[in-house]
N, C-alpha and C positions, 0 to 999 in steps of 0.2 A: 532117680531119673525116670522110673518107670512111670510109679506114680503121677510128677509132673506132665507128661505125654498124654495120661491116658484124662487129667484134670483138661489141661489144655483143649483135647477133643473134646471133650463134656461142654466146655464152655465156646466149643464155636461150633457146636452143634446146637446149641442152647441160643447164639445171635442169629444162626439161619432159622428155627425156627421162629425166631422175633420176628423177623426180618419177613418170612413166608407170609406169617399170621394179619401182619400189620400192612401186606400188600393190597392195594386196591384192586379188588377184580377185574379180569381181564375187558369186560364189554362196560367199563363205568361211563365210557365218554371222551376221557381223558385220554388217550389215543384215538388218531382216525381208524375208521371200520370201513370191512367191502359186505356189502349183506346183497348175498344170494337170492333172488325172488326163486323159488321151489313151486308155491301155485298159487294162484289166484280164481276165486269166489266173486262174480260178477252178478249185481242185480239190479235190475231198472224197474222190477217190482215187486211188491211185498212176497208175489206168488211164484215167480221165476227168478230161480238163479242158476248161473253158466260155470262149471269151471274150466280155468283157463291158463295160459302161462300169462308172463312178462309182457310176452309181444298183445295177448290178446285184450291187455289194457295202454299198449303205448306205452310202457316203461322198458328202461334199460333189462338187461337179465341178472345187471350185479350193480348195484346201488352203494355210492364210494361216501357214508357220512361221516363229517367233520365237527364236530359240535363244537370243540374252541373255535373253528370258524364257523358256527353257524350255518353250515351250508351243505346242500346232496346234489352231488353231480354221480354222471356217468353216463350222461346221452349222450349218443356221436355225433349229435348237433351242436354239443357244449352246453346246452341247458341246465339250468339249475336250480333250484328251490332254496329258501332261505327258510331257516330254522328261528320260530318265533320263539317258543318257550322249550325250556328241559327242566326234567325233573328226575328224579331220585325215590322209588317208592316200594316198600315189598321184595326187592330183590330185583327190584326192572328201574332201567333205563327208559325214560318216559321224555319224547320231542314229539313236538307239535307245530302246526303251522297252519296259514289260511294262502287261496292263491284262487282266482278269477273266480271268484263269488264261491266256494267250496272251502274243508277245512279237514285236514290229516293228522292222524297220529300213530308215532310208532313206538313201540315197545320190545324193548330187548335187554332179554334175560341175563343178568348180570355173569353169571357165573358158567352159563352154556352158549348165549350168543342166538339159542330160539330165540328168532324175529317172529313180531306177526306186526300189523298195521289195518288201520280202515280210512278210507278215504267219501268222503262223502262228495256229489258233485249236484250240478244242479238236475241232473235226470237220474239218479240213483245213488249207488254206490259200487264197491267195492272191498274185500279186502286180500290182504296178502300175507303170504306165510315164506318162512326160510330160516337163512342163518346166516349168522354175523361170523368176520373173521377182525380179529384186531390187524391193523398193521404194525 
């Protein structure tokens, strides 16, 4: 009987770690994410650049991405960006997008949820650093 018990535990310890191994990392996409803006790197020229928060580019301070929908909200005006491309590369989570003559991109670290992002616009750019939470 003993035997059996201790075969038993061997073998469902053996499915969870299946089970663990074969899980998709937490930040693939495949769940919505809230990603934290922490700071941002502001430059309108090659020779100056500002840092700054969230507020200091007009973004939210926590950014709610959806990539089966396509979509980042979390402005309290209800505003929203639509997600053009994704991609899978390296260990990052790779969305893209274009919006009023400019074009962004974010990346996040599959297995830690490190965000960063650049935004380019028509007077400089931008970029942004933080961390992803799954929901």
């Amino acid at each position: 009987m003993t035997i059996l018990r201790i075969g038993l535990a061997a073998l469902l310890l053996l499915a969870a770690a299946a089970a663990v191994a074969g899980a998709a990392p937490p930040y693939d996409g495949s769940k919505p994410m809230q990603c934290s803006i922490e700071t941002t790197m502001i430059c309108s020229d090659p020779n100056v650049c500002v840092r700054g928060t969230s507020q200091t580019v007009n973004l939210p301070p926590v950014l709610n991405v959806d990539v089966e929908k396509r979509l980042i909200s979390g402005a309290a005006t209800g505003r929203t960006i639509k997600i053009a491309w994704v991609n899978r590369d390296g260990g990052r989570l790779l969305i893209g997008g274009t919006e009023l003559g400019g074009g962004w991109t974010m990346a996040v670290a599959q297995e830690s949820g490190a965000m960063s992002s650049a935004v380019i616009v028509r007077s400089g750019g931008f970029l942004v650093f933080g961390s992803c939470t799954a929901n």
